[in-house]
Every structure is written in structure tokens, then in C-alpha cells.
N, C-alpha and C positions, 0 to 999 in steps of 0.2 A: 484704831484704838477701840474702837466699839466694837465689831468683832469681837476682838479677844476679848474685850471684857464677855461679853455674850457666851464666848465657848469656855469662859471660866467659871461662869456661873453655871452652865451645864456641869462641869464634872465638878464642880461642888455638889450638886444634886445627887450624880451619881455616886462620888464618895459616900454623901447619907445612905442611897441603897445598897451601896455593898456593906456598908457598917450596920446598917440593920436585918442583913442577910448573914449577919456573921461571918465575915468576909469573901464571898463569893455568889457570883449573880450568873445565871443564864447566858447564854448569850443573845437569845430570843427574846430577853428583857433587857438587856443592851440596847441592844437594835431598837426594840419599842421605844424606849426612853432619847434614846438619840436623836429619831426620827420625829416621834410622834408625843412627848410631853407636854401639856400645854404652857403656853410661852415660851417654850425652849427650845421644843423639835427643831430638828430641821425643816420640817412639814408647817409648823403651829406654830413659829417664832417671828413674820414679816417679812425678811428678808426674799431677796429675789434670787427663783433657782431654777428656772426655766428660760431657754434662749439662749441667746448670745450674749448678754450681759450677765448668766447663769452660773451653773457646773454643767449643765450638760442639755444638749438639745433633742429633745424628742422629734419622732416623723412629720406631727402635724404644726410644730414651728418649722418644718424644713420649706415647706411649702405647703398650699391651700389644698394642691391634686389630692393628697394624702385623703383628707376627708370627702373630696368630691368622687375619690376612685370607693371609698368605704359607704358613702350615700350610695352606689347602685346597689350594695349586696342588703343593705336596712330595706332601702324601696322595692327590693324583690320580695321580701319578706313579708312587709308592711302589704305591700299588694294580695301576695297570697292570704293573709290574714284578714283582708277587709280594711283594716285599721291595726289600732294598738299604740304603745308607747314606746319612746327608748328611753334607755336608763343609763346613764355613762358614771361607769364607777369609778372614782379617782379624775376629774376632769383637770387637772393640773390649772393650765393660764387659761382655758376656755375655747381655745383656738379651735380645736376640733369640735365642738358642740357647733362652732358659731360656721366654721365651715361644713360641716354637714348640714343645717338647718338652712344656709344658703343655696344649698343644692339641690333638696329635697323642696325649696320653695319653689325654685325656678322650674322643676320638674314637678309642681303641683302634687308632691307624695307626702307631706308634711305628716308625721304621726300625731296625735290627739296631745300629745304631752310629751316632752323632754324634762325626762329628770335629772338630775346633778347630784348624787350620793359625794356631798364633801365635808370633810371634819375640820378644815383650816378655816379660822373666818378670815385672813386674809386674804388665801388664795378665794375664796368665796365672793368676796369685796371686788376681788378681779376680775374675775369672769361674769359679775351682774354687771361692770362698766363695759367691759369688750361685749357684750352680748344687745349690751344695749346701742352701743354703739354702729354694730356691725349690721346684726339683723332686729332693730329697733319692733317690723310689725310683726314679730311670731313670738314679742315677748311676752303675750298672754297664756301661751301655753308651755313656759318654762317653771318649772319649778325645783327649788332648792329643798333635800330630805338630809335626814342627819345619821338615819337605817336607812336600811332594804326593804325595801316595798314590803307587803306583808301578801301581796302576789303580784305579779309581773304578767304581761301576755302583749307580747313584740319584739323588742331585740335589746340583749342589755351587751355592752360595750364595755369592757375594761382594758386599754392601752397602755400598755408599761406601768400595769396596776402588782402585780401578783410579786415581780421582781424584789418590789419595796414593802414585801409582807414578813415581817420578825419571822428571821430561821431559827433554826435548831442545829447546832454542831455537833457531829458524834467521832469518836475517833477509837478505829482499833489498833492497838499496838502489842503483837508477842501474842496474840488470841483472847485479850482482853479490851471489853469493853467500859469506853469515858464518855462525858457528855466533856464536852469544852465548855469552860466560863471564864468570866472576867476576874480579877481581884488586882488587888492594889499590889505591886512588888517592892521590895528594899528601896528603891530610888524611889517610891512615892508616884512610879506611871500606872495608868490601866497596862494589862499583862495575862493573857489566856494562862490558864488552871484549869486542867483537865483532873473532874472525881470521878469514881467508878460510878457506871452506870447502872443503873438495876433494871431487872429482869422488870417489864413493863411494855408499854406500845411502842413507847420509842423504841430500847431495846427490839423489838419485835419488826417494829419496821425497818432498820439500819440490817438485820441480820439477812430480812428478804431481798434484800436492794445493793448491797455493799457486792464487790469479787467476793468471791467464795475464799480466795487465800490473799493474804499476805498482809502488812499493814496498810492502813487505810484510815483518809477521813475527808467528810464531807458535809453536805448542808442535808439535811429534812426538815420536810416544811408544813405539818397538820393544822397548820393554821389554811394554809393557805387550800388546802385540801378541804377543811371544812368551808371555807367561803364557797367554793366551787358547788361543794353539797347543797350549800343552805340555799343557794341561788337556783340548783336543777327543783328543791324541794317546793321553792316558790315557785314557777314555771308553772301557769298554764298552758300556755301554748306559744311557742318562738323560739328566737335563735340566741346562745350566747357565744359572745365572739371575744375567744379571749386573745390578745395582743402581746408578746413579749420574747424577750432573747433568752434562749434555753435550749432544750435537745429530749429526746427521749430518750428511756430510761438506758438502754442498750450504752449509749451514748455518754450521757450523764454520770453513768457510773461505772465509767471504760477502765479499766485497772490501771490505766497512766494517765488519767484523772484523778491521781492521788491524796490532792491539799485540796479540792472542791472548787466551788467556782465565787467563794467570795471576792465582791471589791468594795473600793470607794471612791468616789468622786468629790473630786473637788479643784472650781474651775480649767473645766475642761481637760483636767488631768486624772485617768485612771492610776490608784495607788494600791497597792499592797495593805497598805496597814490602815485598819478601822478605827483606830484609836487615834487618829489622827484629827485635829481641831473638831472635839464632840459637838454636837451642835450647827457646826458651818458645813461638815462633810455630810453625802449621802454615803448609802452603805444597800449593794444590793447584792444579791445571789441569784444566780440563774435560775430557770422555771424546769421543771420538770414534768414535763409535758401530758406525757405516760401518767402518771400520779394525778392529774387533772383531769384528764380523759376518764381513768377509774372511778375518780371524786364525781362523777356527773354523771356517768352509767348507773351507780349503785344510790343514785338520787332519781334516778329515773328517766337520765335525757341518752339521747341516741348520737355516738359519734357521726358527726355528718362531713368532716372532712377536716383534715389536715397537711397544711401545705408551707413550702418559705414564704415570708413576706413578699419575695419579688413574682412567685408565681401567683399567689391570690391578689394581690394588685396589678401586674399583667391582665387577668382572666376576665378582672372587673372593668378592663378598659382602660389603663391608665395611660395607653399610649395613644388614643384616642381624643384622652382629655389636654395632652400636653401637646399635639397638633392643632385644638383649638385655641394658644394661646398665644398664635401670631405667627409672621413670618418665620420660618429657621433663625435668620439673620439679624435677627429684633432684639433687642436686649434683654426684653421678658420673655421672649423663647429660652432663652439661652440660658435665664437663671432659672427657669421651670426645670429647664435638659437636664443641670449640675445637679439641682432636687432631686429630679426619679433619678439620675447613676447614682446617688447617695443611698436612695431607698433600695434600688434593685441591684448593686454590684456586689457578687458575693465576696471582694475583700470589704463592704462597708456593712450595710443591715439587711442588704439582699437575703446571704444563705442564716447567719447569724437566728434574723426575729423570722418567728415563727407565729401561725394564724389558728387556731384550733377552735372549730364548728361543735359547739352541742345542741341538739334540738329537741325540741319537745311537739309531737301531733303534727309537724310539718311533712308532705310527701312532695319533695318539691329537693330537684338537683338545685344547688347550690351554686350561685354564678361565679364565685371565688373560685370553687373546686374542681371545676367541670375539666381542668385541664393542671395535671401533675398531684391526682389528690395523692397523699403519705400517709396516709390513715393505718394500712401494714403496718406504719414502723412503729408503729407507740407498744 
């Protein structure tokens, strides 16, 4: 019952903003609004959305190795740089913070500062008790931000961050182009309306990116583009490593990749429709890889490697670390094992997530990379 009173009161919100958009909204402020309004997000609202008890499970609730395999590629960095900080943007339940900071202790590579870029105060509320919890003595060098550093110089981390960044829907039909949006229909549901689009960036970029013929529609995403930018612009010197399920551009915008690659989640069910309980559902679109790669060049960082999640966690060791976790025949061997086939099997997040290196002043092969980089394909 709470629930739905909860996703009711979401799409009363949103009714107000399409009523005061004069009946039509973005879908990029859908998405915002759904995800991320305060009290209401999905993100900003309390409720629990990561794990098992969740909608959906990210790498580093799958298991611990996840962060202890992504601690060697920071401690190579950290090392070449003397010091520095990491900056984990979007730290979800904390899990990953709290296991990398456990790995980097026991390997005595500890960076100067772990910062946590997070806008939830509840998820925030989370990750100061598991943080505390977990690795209690390296709580003096954590800290919570609410921006982006105003410079960085170490390794800033964003994991199944970019996915859940408000897109932009464009659709060409018959040689004309629409932006897709929301509005209300005759039965009173949320319901995409496609206006013409004009001649502008968006325009501009749908026209570079899209097949050359036929109809066609899909996500862009200059938000997320811009993050990328403002993050290579702040770099002094290090690594950004960004984490997420997506393709380059060849790929992305393959001509029977037609309808794009929106979804929704909600418990543990991928759906079709976005419009589905506002509020309690996620809603993510694929990452376009290629389009980040560019966002970080022309900010000034240097592609340093891209690869699938299961070769840059192979590269880093990961079958190293799940030998250290007992016998074969042990019960926590065996649920480590089920973990990496999840992480690495390319029918689960093996070929799927993808690992993309930019760096700034670093002259340093990359321990991720050094084996299957894809850097060509972007």
C-alpha cells in the first residue's frame, strides 16, 4: 500500500510538470524526475534498490572480488602517482567503496582520501553505516561531497553510474526528425509524443550517429557526455574508470538496433515500458562508449584502454583472488566461483559491461589492459 501510494504521488508530480509544460515534457526530464526528484526519485525517496532485496544487483553486491580485483588497477595508479585520492561517483550501498578500502588497507596502498560524490541522503545514511562498519580505521579519510571536486588527481571510479544519467530520445520517421516525450493520453496514462525536432545539437548529433537510411530511433545522451568532459577538465593527473553495459558506437547504433536500448527495472524484472510504477521503477539506457571516449579526449584525457568487464577483471587478477578463498570444495569457494561466472560469462555481464580507461599525465601500461585492450573499436 505504501508503494503505491508513493508512485502516486510521483505521477501527480509529474502530471503538474507536464501541465505546466503545456502538455508535453522531455524525456530526459522524465527520466530526471523519476529517478532523481527529491523525495520522490527513485534514487531520493528511501526505499531499498540495490541487492537482493532490490530491483536489481550490481557487480560489487555480487561479491567482495569485484572491488578487490578493481583495488589492483587504483593501487597501480596510486603507486605511479606517489599518492592521491579516489572519488567514486554514484557509490550506490557502499559495498564497493568499503571493499576496495579493504584491499588497499591490507595491501598498505590506501589513497589520501576516498570521496563519495552522492545526492541520496539516504543512500548516503547507508554507506556511512556499512563503511563504518566494515572498515571502521580508514574512516578518517572518507569523505562525503555533494559536486565534483573542483580538481581531482588519482582515480575517480563511476560503476553502473552513466547508464542512470537522464537520456534524450530522438526518432526519425519517412526523413523527418522528432525528439520523443511524455504526455498524458485520452485514458489519463503517461504516453510518448513525438514533436519535430529542430535544427540544433541534438538535431546535430542524432544526424552524425543515427544509419544513414531508414527509420530509426534511439537514446543520446549530452548529459552524460558533459559529465565525462567536466571530469577529464578537472584531472590533474590519473585515471578515470568508467564502468557500465553499453557498446560502441558501430554497435549502438547498428541499423537493427532500431527502438534503442531503453529499459526498466523493477524487482529483478527487466520491462519494456518506463511508465511503469513512476517512482518504484529504474529506467536505464545503454552507455555509448564511443561518445565518452570523445567527451574525454576533447577535455584533454588520453584513451588508455578499453576492454569487456571479464577481460579487465581477468588482467587484474581475479582468478588469483578467487583461489585465495579456500578450498575448491568449501562452500565460500564455490559461492565466490558462481560470483566471477556471473561477472565474466559472456551470456551474464562478462561480454555485456564494458571498462573504459582515460587518463591524464600517466605513462604507465594499464594492468586492466595489458591483455584484450578494444580501444580500435570505439
Amino acid at each position: 500500500m505504501a508503494e503505491r501510494e508513493h508512485s502516486e504521488r510521483v505521477a501527480a508530480h509529474l502530471v503538474h510538470m507536464i501541465a505546466e509544460a503545456e502538455g508535453w515534457i522531455s524525456f530526459a526530464d522524465y527520466m530526471h524526475a523519476v529517478l532523481y526528484a527529491p523525495g520522490l526519485g527513485y534514487y531520493t525517496s528511501g526505499a531499498r534498490k540495490l541487492g537482493v532485496g532490490g530491483d536489481f544487483v550490481t557487480a560489487p553486491e555480487l561479491t567482495p572480488l569485484f572491488g578487490r580485483t578493481l583495488a589492483a588497477q587504483a593501487a597501480e595508479v596510486l603507486a605511479e602517482l606517489g599518492t592521491g585520492e579516489i572519488v567514486e561517483v554514484g557509490p550506490g550501498s557502499g559495498v564497493l567503496a568499503a571493499d576496495l578500502l579493504d584491499a588497499l588497507a591490507e595491501e598498505r596502498a590506501l589513497p589520501e582520501r576516498y570521496l563519495l560524490l552522492e545526492v541520496s541522503p539516504e543512500l548516503r545514511q547507508r554507506q556511512r553505516e556499512l563503511l563504518a562498519a566494515r572498515v571502521p580505521g580508514v574512516m578518517p579519510r572518507v569523505v562525503w561531497i555533494d559536486t565534483l571536486p573542483e580538481r581531482w588527481r588519482g582515480v575517480v571510479i563511476a560503476n553502473e553510474l552513466l547508464d542512470a544519467v537522464p537520456a534524450q530520445l530522438v526518432a526519425r520517421r519517412g526523413g523527418d526528425w522528432f525528439e520523443r516525450g511524455v504526455t498524458i493520453d485520452a485514458g489519463a496514462r503517461f504516453a510518448f509524443h513525438d514533436r519535430p525536432l529542430a535544427l540544433g545539437p541534438l538535431h546535430d548529433m542524432a544526424q552524425r550517429r543515427f544509419p544513414a537510411h531508414g527509420d530509426y530511433a534511439s537514446e543520446l545522451n549530452p548529459t552524460s557526455e558533459a559529465l565525462v568532459a567536466e571530469l577529464g577538465r578537472r584531472c590533474e593527473r590519473g585515471l578515470l574508470l568508467l564502468i557500465d553495459y553499453g557498446f560502441p558506437a558501430a554497435e549502438y547504433y547498428h541499423p537493427q538496433r532500431d527502438a534503442g536500448t531503453l529499459m526498466a527495472h523493477y524487482r529483478h524484472h527487466a520491462l519494456a515500458d518506463p511508465f511503469f510504477c513512476p517512482g518504484l521503477t529504474d529506467i536505464t539506457a545503454h552507455v555509448d562508449f564511443s561518445a565518452m571516449a570523445r567527451a574525454g579526449v576533447a577535455a584533454g584525457l588520453t584513451v588508455a584502454g578499453f576492454a569487456t568487464q571479464a577481460q579487465f577483471l581477468l588482467a587484474c587478477g581475479l582468478l588469483g583472488a578467487l583461489a585465495r578463498c579456500g578450498e575448491p570444495e568449501s562452500a565460500r569457494y564455490l559461492r565466490a566461483a558462481n560470483a566471477v561466472q556471473r561477472l565474466t560469462s559472456p551470456a551474464e555481464m562478462g561480454e555485456l559491461f564494458k571498462v573504459l580507461a582515460l587518463t591524464r599525465g600517466l605513462d604507465l601500461e594499464l594492468l586492466g589492459f595489458r591483455d584484450g585492450d578494444r580501444s580500435h573499436r570505439l
